[in-house]
Steps between C-alpha positions, in 0.01 A plus 500: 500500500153385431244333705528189395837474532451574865172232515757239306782598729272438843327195354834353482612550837179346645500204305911474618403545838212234524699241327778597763234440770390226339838326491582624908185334610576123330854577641341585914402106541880430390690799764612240796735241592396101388607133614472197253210311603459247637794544737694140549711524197882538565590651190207780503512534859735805546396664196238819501344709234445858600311760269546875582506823283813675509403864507838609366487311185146522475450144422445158671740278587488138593752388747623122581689430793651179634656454866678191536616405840803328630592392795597798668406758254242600254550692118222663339541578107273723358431537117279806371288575137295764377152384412164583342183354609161506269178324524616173483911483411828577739731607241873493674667758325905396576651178637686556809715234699713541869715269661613481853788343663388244788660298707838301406442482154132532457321761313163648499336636120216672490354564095196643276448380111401789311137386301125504553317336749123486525303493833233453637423664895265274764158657604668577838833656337711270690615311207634523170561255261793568237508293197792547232470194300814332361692652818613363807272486745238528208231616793586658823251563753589782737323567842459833688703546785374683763601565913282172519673277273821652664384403787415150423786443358743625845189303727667175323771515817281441751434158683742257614771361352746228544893560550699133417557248806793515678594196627853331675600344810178349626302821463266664267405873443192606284443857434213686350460868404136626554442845314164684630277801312482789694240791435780676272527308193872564498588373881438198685636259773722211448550172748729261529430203665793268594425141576791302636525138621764286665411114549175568714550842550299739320505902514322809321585817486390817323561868449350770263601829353342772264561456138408785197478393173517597129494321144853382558642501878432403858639732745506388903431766679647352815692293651377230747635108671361295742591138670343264647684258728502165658809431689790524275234425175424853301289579253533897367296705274696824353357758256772754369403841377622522121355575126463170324414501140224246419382343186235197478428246274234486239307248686537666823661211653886625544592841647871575499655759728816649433743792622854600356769294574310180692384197334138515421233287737237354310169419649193340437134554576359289720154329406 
């Protein structure tokens, strides 16, 4: 074969590779996992975007996943689509759609459109803003999230909350959960504080324990009571090691604690 043929032959796998470079670099600010920002929204919530390449396939691949939690359980479904990222478009190559059974008769759907979206990428690379006009959401703005954002997002446990009033026979019992940071990100201390009262009697009492956390559960680490007494008036604080799932409210106001086969306590942050 001639020369040229070999120049031709060369020149073409150069130009394929650069334009395969090309297309792995606007894909890097993509590879990661992404929240809906803001965060405060029900409904986008406990949705993520990830972007990876799948070295297998060779392509990318956008993946949506929804968790939807229930009062003693939570359901993830996950829906997956091959992409191609250029300069400025996100072109999802397949629709793809899961659904999960939840609780009772609940169910969890997770789903990707096949079509173009354009983008644009912050300064920083912490955000991207989708736009697909004439679809729904038309723009999407997704955040970055990092150990930090993780972070912030489990750190939304900790202070004190409120446990309802109990109240009968003349007497009165207010109870507050106090969750602490520790230097681990993922462990802390709770407290409860008990505060009972009988006519013109008044008592407090208080224990704490060592908690761990994660995105979705509380686990006690141990067990721990203690009473204070006047005469035959008691007031008693108990902690009981377990692994409570968690989930709080948009606003931050209501956390709900729940574990398999007990009626859920609800709680809210005191001010």
């Amino acid at each position: 074969m001639s020369k040229w043929f070999y120049l031709m032959a060369g020149l073409v796998l150069l130009i394929s590779a650069a334009a395969a470079a090309q297309t792995s670099n606007y894909s890097q600010q993509f590879y990661g996992t992404w929240y809906t920002y803001p965060l405060g929204n029900p409904n986008t919530d406990p949705i993520r975007h990830e972007f990876r390449h799948n070295a297998a396939t060779g392509k990318d691949e956008m993946i949506v996943t929804r968790t939807c939690s229930g009062d003693y359980r939570s359901v993830t479904a996950k829906a997956v689509s091959p992409i191609q990222i250029s300069e400025d478009t996100v072109q999802v190559l397949k629709g793809a759609s899961d659904l999960r059974e939840g609780e009772g008769r609940t169910s969890c759907r997770a789903s990707i459109e096949a079509g173009a979206w354009s983008y644009s990428v912050s300064e920083d690379g912490t955000r991207i803003t989708l736009t697909n006009p004439g679809g729904n959401p038309d723009i999407l703005v997704l955040a970055r999230q990092d150990a930090i954002t993780e972070t912030m997002l489990q750190n939304r446990i900790y202070g004190s909350w409120l446990l309802p009033v109990e109240e009968g026979q003349g007497s009165r019992v207010e109870t507050r959960l106090v969750f602490y940071r520790g230097a681990d990100p993922n462990q802390g201390s709770v407290r409860q504080i008990v505060s009972c009262s009988k006519g013109d009697d008044s008592l407090l009492s208080q224990v704490d324990s060592t908690v761990s956390v994660d995105k979705e559960q509380i686990t006690v680490l141990e067990s721990a009571s203690h009473q204070e007494s006047d005469g035959a008036f008691v007031c008693t604080a108990t902690i009981s090691a377990a692994t409570l799932h968690y989930s709080i409210s948009p606003d931050g106001t209501i956390m709900t604690l729940s574990k398999s086969g007990e009626k859920p306590l609800v709680l809210t942050r005191e001010r």
